[in-house]
N, C-alpha and C positions, 0 to 999 in steps of 0.2 A: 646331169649326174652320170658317172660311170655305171653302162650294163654291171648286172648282178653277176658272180663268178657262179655258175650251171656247177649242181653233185656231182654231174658225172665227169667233168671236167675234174676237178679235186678228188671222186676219187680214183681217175687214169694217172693224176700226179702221184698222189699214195703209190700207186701199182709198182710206179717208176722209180719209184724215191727208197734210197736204203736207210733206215731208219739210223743202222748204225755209222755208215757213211758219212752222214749231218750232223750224229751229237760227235762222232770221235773229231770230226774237223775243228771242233769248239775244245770238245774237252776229250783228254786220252782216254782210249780206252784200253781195256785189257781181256783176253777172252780167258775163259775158266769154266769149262764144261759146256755147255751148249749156249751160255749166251756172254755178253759183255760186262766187265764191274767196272766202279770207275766211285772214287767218292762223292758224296752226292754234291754239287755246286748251291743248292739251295739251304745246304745248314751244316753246321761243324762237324766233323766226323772226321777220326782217324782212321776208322775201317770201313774201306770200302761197303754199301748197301744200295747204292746205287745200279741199279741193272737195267743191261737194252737184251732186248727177245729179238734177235731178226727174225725169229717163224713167225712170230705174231708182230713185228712191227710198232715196240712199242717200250718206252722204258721206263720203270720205276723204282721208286725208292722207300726200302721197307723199312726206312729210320725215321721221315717225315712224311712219308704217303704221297708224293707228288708224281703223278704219272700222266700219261697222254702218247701221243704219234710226233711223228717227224714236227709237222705244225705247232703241238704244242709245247714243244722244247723252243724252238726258236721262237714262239711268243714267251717263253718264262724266261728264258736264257739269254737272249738278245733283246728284249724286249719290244719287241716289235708286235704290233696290231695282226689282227687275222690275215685281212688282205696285202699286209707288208710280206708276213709269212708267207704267205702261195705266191708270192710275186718272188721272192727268195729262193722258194723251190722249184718254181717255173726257172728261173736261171740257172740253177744249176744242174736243170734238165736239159737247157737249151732249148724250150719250148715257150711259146708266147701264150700269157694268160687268155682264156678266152672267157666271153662275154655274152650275157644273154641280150640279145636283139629286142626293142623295143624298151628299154630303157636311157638307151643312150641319148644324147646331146644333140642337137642340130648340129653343131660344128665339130669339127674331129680333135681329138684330144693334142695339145699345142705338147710339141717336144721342150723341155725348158732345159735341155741338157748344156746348150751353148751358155744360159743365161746364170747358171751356174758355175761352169766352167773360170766365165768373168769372174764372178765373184772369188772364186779361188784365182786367181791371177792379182785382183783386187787386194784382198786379205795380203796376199806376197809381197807388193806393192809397200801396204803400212808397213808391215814385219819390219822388211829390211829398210825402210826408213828411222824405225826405230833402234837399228843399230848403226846407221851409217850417215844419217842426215847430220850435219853440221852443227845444227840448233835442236836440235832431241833431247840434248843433256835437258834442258824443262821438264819435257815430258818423263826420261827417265829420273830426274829428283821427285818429280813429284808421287811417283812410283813408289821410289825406296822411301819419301816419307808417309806414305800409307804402309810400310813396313813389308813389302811386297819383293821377292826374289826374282831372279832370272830363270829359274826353274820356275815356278808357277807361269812367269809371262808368255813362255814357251806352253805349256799345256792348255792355255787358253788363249793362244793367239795374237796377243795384244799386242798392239800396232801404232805408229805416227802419222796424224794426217798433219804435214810442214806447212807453214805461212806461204802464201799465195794462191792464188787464183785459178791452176791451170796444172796442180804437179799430177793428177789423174788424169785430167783429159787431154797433156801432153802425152804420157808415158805408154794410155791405153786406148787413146780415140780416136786410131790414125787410118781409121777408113769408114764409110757412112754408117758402114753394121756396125761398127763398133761403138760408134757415135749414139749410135740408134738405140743399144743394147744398154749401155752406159746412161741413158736419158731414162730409158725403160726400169730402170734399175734404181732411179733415182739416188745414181754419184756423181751428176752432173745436173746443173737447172738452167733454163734459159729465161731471162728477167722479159718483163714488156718491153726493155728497148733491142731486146734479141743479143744480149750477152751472155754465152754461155759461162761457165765457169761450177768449179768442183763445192761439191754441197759440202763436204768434211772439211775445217780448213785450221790449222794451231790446235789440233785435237789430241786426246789419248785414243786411240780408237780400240774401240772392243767387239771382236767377229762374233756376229750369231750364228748360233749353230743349230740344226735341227736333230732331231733326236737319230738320222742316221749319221752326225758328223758334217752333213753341206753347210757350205755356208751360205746362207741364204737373206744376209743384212747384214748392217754395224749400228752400234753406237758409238759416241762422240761425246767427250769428255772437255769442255772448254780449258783451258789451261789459264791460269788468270780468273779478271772477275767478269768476262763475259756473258754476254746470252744471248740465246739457252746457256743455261749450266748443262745439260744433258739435252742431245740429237741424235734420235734414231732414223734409222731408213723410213721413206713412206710406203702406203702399202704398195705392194709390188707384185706380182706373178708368182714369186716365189715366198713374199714375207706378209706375212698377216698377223699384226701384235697381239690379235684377243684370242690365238691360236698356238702358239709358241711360247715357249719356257726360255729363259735363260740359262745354261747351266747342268741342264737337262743331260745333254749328251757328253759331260764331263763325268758327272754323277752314276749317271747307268754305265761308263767305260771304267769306272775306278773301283767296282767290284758288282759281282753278278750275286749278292747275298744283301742288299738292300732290303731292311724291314720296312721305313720310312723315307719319308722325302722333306726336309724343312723349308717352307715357305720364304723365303727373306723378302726385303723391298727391291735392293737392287744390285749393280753388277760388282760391284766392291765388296760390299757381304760376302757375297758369294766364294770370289774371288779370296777375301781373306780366309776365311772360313776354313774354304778347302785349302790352304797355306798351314793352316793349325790342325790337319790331320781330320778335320770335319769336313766330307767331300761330300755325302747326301742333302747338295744345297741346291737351289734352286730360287730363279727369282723371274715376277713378272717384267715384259718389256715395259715400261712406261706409261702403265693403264694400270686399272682394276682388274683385280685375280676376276676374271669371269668364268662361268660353266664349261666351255672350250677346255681351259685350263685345267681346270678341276678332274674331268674325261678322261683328258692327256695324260695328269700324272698318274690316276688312279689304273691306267693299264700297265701300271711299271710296279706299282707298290698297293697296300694295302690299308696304308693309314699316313695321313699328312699330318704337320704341325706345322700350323700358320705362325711365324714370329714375328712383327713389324716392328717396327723405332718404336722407342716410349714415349713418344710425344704424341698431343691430340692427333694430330695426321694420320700416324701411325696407328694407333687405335682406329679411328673411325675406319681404316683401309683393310683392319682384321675383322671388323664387325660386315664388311662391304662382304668380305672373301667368303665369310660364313654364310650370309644370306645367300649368294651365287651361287653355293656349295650344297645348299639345301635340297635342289632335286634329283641329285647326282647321289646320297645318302642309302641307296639300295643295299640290300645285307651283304656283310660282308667288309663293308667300309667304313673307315673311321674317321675321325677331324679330330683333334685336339689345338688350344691357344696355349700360346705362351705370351706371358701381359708382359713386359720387361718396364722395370723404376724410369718414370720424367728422365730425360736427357741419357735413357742409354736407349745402344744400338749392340744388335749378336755381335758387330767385329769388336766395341769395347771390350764387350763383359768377355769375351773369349782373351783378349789382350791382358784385361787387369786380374781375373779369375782363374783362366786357362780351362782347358779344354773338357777337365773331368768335369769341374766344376758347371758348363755350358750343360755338359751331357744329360749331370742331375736336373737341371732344368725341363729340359728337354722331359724326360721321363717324368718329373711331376708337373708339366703343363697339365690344364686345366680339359677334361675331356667339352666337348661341343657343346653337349645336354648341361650342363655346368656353366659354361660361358654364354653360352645363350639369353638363359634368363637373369644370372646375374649382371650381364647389360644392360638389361629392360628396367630391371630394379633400381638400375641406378638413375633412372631416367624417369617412372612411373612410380608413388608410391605405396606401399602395398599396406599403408595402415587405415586407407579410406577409401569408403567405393568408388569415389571419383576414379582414384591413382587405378585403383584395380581395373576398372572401366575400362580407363585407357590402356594399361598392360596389355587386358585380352584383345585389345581393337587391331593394338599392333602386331600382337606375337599370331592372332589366330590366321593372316591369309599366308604368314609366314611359316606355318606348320601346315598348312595344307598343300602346299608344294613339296614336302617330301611325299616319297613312293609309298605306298600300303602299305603297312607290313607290321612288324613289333615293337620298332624302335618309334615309329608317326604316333603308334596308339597310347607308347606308354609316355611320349613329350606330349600328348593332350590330356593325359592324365595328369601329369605332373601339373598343367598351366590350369588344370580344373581347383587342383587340391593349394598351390600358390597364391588363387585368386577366391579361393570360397567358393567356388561356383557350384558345386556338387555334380558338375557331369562336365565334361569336355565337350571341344566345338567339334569333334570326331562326328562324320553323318553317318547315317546308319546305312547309308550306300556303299559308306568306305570300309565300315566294318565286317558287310556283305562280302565283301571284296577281297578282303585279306580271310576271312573265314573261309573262303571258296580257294582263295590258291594255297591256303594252307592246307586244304583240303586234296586238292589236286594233285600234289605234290605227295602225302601220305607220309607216312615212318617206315622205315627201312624196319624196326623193330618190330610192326602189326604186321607185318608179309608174313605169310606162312613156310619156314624153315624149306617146303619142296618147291614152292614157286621163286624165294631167294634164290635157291640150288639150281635151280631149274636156265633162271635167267645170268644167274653167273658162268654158267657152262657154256649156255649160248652164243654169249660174249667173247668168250677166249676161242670157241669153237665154233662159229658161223655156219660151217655147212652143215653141221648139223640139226641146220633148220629147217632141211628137206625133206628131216624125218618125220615132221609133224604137220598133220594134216589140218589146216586154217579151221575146217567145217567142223571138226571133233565137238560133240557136247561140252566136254569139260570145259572148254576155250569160252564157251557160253556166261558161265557161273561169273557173279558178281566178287568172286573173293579180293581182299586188299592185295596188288600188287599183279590182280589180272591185266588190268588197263597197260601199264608197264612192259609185260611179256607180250604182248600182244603188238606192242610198238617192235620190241625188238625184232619180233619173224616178220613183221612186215619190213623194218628197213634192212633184215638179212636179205633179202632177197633171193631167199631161198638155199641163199649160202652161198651160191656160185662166185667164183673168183671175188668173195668179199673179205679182206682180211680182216683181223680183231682192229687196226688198226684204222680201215677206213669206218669199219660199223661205228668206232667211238666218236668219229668227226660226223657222220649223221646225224650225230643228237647233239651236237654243239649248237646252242643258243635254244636250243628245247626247252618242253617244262619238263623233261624227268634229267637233263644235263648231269645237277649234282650226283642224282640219286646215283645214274649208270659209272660217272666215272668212280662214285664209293666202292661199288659192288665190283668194277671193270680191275682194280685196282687191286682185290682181296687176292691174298695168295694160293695158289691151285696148288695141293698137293696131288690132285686127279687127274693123270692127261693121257693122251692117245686113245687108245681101245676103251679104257676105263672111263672115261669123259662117256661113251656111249650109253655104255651101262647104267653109270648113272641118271643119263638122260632119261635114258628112259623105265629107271627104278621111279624117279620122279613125276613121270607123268602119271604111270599107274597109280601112285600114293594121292595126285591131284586126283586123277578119275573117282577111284575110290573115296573120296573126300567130295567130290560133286554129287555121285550117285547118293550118299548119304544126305544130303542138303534138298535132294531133290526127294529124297526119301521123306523128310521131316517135313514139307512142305507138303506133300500131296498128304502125311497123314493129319497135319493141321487140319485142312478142309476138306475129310475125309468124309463127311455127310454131305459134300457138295460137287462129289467128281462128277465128269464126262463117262461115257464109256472106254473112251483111249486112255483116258487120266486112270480110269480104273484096269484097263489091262498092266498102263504103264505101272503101277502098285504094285499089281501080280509080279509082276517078272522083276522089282526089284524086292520084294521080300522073300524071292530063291536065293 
């Protein structure tokens, strides 16, 4: 496994990095008084509310609240993973990520650049087969009788592998690396009597693409009534099927406003789909939607909808996708089914219906908690204890694979009050559990108005964490939201050269994460000199609010002080 990318590494990148620099490259900006507008990419707006701060290094939007650092634009924006992002910013610093030591790998990381390369030479290779080979009209009828354009084939690549034996590993295998590369890559095989020849061969072929645009595999479409009816690449260095989406990097490149992502089965869906103006499609390689999967999409969107064929297949393959899907269910993320009639498929109904029609579907699919147990039911029946028995036998190791939280507790409630049980298979460990990070985390609402104040100042102001001294009493007191403020001076570090910008990627993957970016996000009408002031009108209001706590406390067991406890009384009741 690749070393861990080191704070201080990430935040000399920050140091480096113009915040506004990165989003105007993506999206225009415009300056208007001391900082940047631009309308916000993340939701409809005709007036500009979108803002970058290059003093603080950081932009938000005070239409939809979404805010963050260089980082987290190009994860919202581009949809890229964390470590895609710093690898993104590393380049466009001209700096090479670094890595913490003793994590890494016996062997040094393999450059796959060459093996890609192919593959984009590869993918050229079909393309222009598809328009100039002899014998292609097949593959193009078969094309336009799936009702498919030259405009779509063009945006997804699609390509002709021609009848015989050797039209890749003539065109691309004409030295041993290549050979070599071509083997490794699996578009070439060699049989037990050592006859090489081309793995794709009378195909339609369809390039995989990986969520940055590589292409990193094909599938292979038999023309005729051959088999396979459908040949994907094996796994390879660069393709790994229970890892990769189809469709993926079509969908996140055809707009950066994606609420959802739609599940389909496979590459035709898809393809049509996004033909009828439905372009948030997506489909697995040739396997089960697995956890992988599920991961992957959920760093782009926020809520899926699994659709499959209407036939039993199809079914059991949405019920499959949902169980996968069950410990990847952490707040925040959603699943909804969509069941579709015996013998249709999304390209029909979108064909015979059209497109609003699909959409309303879409929108009244059936939320997870919903399709869930209405599976089971159809399976278990719920008018005898037997049926019941077996309901809960299946559904309970199935509900304990989601994460802790509100949503686990209230589907074991549900499966409690379905099956007559009168308590859920919820353990009282797990309840422990979600009680305590609920706990942990706290309400933004029970902080005390000057530690809120306190710790939002902080945040936009850093160095002003110089000003308070770690040892202070106050800093002692148990109040809600101490824990909190207490995180923040420690990752200010005192302030020194720490912008608002990198303190907020500090607490990225923390437990106070949401709280800080709520609070990091609230609009300052108080800055510069003023920011001071109130810092420290706020501490006072803390102090005096400690000293009283401590005050109430020592006269609780006021028939049982010390002598110091009893001096310490005197001098707070002056």
């Amino acid at each position: 496994m690749a070393g861990r990318i080191p704070q201080h590494f990430i935040d000399d990148l920050l140091a480096r990095t113009d915040v506004v620099d990165v989003i105007d490259s993506l999206l225009p900006l415009k300056k208007k008084g001391a900082n940047y507008w631009a309308c916000c990419p993340f939701h409809g707006e005709k007036t500009p509310s979108f803002t970058v701060s290059q003093d603080k290094q950081f932009y938000h939007c005070f239409g939809c609240g979404v805010s963050g650092s260089a980082i987290g634009f190009l994860m919202d924006y581009s949809h890229l993973d964390f470590v895609e992002a710093i690898e993104e910013l590393a380049s466009r610093a001209g700096v090479e990520v670094v890595r913490e030591q003793g994590f890494e790998s016996s062997e040094p990381k393999r450059d796959l650049a060459p093996l890609l390369q192919l593959n984009e030479k590869v993918s050229e290779f079909y393309q222009q087969q598809l328009r100039q080979h002899a014998v292609a009209t097949d593959a193009t009828n078969y094309l336009k009788a799936r009702g498919l354009t030259g405009e779509v084939a063009k945006v997804f690549q699609l390509g002709f592998a021609p009848p015989g034996w050797d039209n890749v590993l003539s065109a691309l295998g004409k030295s041993e690396e290549s050979l070599s590369e071509l083997r490794e890559l699996g578009l070439i095989v060699t049989n037990e009597n050592n006859r090489t020849y081309d793995r794709f061969r009378e195909r339609v072929i369809f390039p995989i693409r990986n969520k940055r645009g590589q292409t990193i595999g094909f599938g292979g479409r038999v023309l005729g009534e051959g088999e396979p009816k459908y040949l994907n690449s094996p796994e390879t260095p660069l393709y790994h099927k229970g890892r990769e989406i189809y469709g993926l990097y079509e969908a996140l490149k055809s707009s950066s406003k994606i609420q959802h992502l739609i599940v389909v089965e496979g590459y035709l869906d898809v393809i049509s789909l996004y033909q009828e103006g439905i372009t948030n499609v997506v489909a697995a390689l040739g396997t089960a939607i697995t956890r992988e999967h599920i991961d992957l999409l959920f760093r782009s969107v926020s809520e899926l909808v699994i659709c499959m064929d209407g036939d039993s297949a199809g079914q059991k393959a949405a019920w499959r996708a949902v169980v996968n899907a069950l410990p990847a269910l952490r707040s925040g993320r959603k699943i909804k089914v969509l069941l579709l009639d015996e013998g249709q498929d999304p390209d029909s109904v979108v064909r015979e219906k059209g497109e609003e029609y699909f959409g309303q579907l879409i929108d009244d699919a059936s939320p997870l908690s919903n399709y869930f147990f209405d599976y089971l039911a159809e399976l278990h029946s719920l008018d005898s204890i037997e049926g019941r028995a077996s309901f809960v036998e299946q559904a309970t190791p199935l509900l304990n694979t989601l994460p802790a939280g509100a949503f686990a507790e209230l589907m074991k409630k549900q499966l409690a009050r379905l099956t007559k049980m009168g308590g859920g298979p919820s353990s009282s460990s797990g309840k422990q559990r979600f009680r305590r990070s609920q706990a942990s985390r706290g309400t933004l609402k029970q902080s005390p108005s000057a530690i809120r104040r306190l710790i939002t100042t902080l945040l936009h102001e850093p160095k002003l964490a110089a000003t308070i001294n770690m040892d202070d009493a106050w800093l002692k007191s148990e109040k809600p939201g101490m824990a909190v403020l207490k995180e923040v001076l420690l990752l200010s570090d005192g302030g020194e050269d720490v912008s608002p910008a990198i303190l907020l990627e500090r607490f990225r993957g923390g437990e106070y994460e949401k709280m800080i970016n709520t609070l990091f996000a609230e609009e300052r009408l108080i800055t510069g000199e003023s920011s001071e002031h109130e810092l420290l009108g706020a501490i006072e209001r803390l102090k005096e609010q400690a000293k009283k706590s401590r005050y109430e406390e020592l006269l609780e067991k006021s028939t049982n002080l010390s002598d110091e406890e009893k001096k310490e009384l005197r001098e707070l009741m002056k």
